[in-house]
C-alpha positions in Angstrom: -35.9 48.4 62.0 -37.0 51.5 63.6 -38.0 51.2 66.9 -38.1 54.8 67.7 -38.7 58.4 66.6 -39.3 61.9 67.4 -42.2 64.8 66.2 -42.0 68.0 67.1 -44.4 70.1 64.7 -47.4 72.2 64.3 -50.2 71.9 62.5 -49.1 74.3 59.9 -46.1 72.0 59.2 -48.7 68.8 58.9 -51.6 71.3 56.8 -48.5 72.0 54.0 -48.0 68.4 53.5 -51.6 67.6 53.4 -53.9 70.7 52.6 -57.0 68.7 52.8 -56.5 67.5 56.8 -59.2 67.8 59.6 -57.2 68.4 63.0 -59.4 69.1 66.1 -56.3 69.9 68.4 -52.5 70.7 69.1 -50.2 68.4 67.6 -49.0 65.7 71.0 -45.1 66.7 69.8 -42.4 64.0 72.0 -38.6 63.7 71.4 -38.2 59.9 72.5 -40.9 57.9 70.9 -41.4 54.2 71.9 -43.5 51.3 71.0 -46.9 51.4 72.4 -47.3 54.8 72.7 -49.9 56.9 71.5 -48.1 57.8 67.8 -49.7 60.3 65.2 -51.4 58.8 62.5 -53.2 60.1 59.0 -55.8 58.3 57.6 -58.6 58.7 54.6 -62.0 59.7 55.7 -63.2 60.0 52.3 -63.5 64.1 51.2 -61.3 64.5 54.1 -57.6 63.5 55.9 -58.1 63.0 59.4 -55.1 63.5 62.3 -55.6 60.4 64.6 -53.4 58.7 67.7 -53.0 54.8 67.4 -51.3 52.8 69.8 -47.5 51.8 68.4 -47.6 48.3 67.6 -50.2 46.5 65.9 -52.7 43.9 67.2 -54.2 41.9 64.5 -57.9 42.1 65.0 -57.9 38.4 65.7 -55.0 38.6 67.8 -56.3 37.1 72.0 -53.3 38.6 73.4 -52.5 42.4 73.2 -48.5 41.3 74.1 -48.0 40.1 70.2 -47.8 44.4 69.6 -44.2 44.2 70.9 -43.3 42.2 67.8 -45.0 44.3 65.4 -43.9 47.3 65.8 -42.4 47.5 62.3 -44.0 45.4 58.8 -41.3 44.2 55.9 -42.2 46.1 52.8 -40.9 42.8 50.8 -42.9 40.5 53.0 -46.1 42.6 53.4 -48.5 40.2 50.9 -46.8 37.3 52.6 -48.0 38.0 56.1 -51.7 37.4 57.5 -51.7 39.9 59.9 -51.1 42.7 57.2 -51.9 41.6 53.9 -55.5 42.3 54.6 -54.6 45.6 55.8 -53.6 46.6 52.3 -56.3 47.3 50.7 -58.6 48.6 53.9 -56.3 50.2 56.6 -53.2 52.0 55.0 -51.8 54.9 57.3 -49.2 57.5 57.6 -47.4 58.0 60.4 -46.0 61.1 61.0 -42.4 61.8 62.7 -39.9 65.2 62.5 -37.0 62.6 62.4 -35.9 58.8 64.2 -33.4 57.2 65.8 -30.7 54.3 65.3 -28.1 52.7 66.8 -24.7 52.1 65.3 -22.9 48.9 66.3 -19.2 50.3 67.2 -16.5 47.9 69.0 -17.4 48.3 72.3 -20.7 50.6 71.8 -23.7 51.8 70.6 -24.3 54.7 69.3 -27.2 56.6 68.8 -28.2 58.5 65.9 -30.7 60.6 64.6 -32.0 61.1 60.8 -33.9 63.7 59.5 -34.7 65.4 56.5 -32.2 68.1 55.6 -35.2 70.6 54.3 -36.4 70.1 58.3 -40.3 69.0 56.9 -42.1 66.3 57.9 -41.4 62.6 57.5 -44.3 60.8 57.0 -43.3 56.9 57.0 -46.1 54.0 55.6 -48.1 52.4 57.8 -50.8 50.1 58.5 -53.2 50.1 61.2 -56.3 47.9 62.6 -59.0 47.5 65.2 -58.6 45.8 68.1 -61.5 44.7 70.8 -60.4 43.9 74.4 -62.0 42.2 76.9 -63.9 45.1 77.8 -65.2 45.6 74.5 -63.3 48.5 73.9 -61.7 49.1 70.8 -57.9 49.9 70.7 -56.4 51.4 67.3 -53.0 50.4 66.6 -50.7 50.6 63.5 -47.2 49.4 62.6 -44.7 51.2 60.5 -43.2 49.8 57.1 -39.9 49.1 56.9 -37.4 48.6 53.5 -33.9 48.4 52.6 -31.4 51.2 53.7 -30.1 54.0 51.3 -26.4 54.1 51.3 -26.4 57.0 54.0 -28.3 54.4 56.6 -26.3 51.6 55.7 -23.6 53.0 57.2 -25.9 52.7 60.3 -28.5 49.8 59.9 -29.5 47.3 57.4 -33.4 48.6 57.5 -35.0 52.3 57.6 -38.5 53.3 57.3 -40.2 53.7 54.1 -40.4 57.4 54.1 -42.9 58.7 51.5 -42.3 61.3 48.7 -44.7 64.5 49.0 -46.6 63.2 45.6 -47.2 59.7 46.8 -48.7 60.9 50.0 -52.7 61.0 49.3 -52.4 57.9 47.1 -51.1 56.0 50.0 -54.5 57.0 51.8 -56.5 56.7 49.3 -57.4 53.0 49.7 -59.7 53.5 46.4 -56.6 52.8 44.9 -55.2 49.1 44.9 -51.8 48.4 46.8 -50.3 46.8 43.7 -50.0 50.0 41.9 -48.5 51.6 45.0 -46.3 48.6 46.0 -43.1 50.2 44.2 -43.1 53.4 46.1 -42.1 51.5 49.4 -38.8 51.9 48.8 -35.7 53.7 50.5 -35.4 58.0 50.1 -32.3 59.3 48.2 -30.1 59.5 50.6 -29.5 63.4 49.6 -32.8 64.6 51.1 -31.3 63.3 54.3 -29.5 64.4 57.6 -28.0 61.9 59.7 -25.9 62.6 63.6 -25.0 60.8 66.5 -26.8 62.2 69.4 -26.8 61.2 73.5 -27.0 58.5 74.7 -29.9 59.9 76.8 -32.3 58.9 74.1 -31.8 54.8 74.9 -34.0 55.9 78.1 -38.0 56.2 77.0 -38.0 58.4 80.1 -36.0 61.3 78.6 -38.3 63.2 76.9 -37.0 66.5 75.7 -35.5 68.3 72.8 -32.3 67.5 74.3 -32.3 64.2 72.9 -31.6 65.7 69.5 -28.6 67.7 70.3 -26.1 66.7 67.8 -23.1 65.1 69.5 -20.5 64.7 66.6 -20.2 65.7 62.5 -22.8 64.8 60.7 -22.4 61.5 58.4 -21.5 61.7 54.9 -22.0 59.2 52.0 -18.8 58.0 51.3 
């Protein structure tokens, strides 16, 4: 599961990752994202890769209750086609959600401890996601998007038994492309090698939404290894 994340970038750092994106303003960088904020999101336009902010945790676009975003803040990669609320999304409404590194907690005996993974050449993760509209009862519409989750590499296992489906550079403008059908693209939602990845325990201060600074990812102990 990963219920939150951190991006702190530029967009230089986004424009290497995807030379053909449109982006209108600054990048919103935070150090303690939670569900329903406002998340960066990159999605097809056609000739184009557009930077867009969705709401964190999808709303079905049937859904009569905005709550039912609290429990969908995360999609199983293995359960994807199995689930209403996404499997439509497949085909239509594939995202990427960008992030500079996230956090999970390890279960110790009378603790939990935070940690935070990133990638050890410091570039961008950018994790598979799915997004939709929603209409509320003002007739607005409200873009959210959910972030796909798989198996752990044997770094995060040490950790937790999920991690986001972090995409490889090349796999990046077929997962937007939604010309292309998601069951030639359904293999690639698997875990990273665990090599291309840094993990640490960091403060506590980061199981508080309202600490919000690059403090949060102070290292606070030896990185892990793979054993």
């Amino acid at each position: 599961m990963c219920e939150r994340f951190a991006l702190n970038a530029t967009t230089k750092d986004v424009g290497k990752l995807v030379p053909k994106i449109k982006i209108q303003n600054e990048i919103r960088n935070s150090f303690n994202i939670a569900p329903s904020a406002s998340i960066a999101c990159l999605k097809d336009e056609g000739d184009s890769v557009a930077l867009s902010y969705f709401r964190w945790g999808l709303i079905p676009s049937w859904a009569k209750d905005s709550s039912i975003g609290n429990k969908m803040i995360n999609a199983r990669a293995e359960t994807l086609t199995e689930k209403v609320s996404f499997k439509r999304l497949l085909n239509r409404y594939r995202c990427i959600i960008l992030a500079s590194g996230f956090y999970e907690w390890f279960k110790a005996v009378n603790d939990q401890i935070p940690h935070y993974i990133t990638m050890k050449n410091d570039e961008l993760m950018c994790f598979a996601g799915l997004y939709d509209n929603w209409k509320n009862e003002n007739n607005e519409i409200i873009t959210t998007a959910t972030i796909i989750t798989t198996e752990p590499n044997t770094l995060m296992a040490q950790i937790h038994n999920r991690m986001p489906v972090i995409l490889e550079p090349d796999d990046i403008s077929d997962w937007l492309d939604t010309k292309l059908d998601f069951n030639i693209l359904s293999d690639r939602l698997k875990p990273i090698p665990s090599y291309k990845l840094r993990a640490y325990p960091v403060s506590h201060l980061v199981n508080n939404p309202q600490h919000n600074n690059v403090d949060c990812l102070a290292p606070q102990g030896e990185d892990l290894v793979v054993s």
